[in-house]
N, C-alpha and C positions, 0 to 999 in steps of 0.2 A: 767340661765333660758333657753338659748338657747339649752343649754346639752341638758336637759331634754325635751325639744320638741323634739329635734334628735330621743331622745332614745323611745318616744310616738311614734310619727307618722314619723322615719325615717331620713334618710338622703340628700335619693334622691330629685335633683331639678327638676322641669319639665316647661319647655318651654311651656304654652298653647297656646301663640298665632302661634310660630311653630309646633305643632300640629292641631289647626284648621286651618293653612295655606296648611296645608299636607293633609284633609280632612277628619279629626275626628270628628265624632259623640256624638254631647252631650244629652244624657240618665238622663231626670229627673225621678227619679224614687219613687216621693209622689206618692200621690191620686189623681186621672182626678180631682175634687174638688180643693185641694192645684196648682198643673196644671195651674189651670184656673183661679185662683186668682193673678197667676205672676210669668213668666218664663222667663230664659234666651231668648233670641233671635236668632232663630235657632235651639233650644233645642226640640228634643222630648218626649212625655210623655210615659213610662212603669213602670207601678206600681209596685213597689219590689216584686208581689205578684206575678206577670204576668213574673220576667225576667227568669225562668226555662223554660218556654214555650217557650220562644224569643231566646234562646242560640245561636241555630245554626243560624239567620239571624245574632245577633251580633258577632259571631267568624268570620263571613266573612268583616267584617270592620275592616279597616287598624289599628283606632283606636279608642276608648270610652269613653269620660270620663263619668262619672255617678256623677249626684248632687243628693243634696236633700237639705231639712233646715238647719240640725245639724251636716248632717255625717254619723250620722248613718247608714241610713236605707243604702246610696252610698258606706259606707262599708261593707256591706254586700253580695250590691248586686254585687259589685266587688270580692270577697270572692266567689260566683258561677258562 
């Protein structure tokens, strides 16, 4: 079972708390709606729709992680 998560979603492991230690920025990227119903802590809201617009402020952050509910839409927007 483990294989086949690898081969899904990779290999790599990642550190988040050494990441938010280091001053990574976490990008939820639902709906101000979804947002505002319950978010990480610390978390910013940019609507998947809205992250083409946001590029160049987020290329100048050291690092990003992007949530959402499922995945999805944070793979995505990691994707652009």
């Amino acid at each position: 079972m483990l294989s086949l998560l690898k081969k899904l979603f990779g290999s790599e492991s990642v550190d988040l708390a050494a990441l938010l230690a280091d001053g990574a920025a976490i990008v939820d990227v639902r709906s101000r709606g979804e947002f505002t119903g319950g978010h990480a802590k610390g978390s910013v809201n940019i609507p998947l729709e809205q992250i083409a617009s946001q590029a160049d402020k987020l290329k100048k952050m050291k690092h990003v992680i992007v949530c959402c509910r499922s995945g999805n839409r944070s793979g995505m927007a990691k994707e652009l």
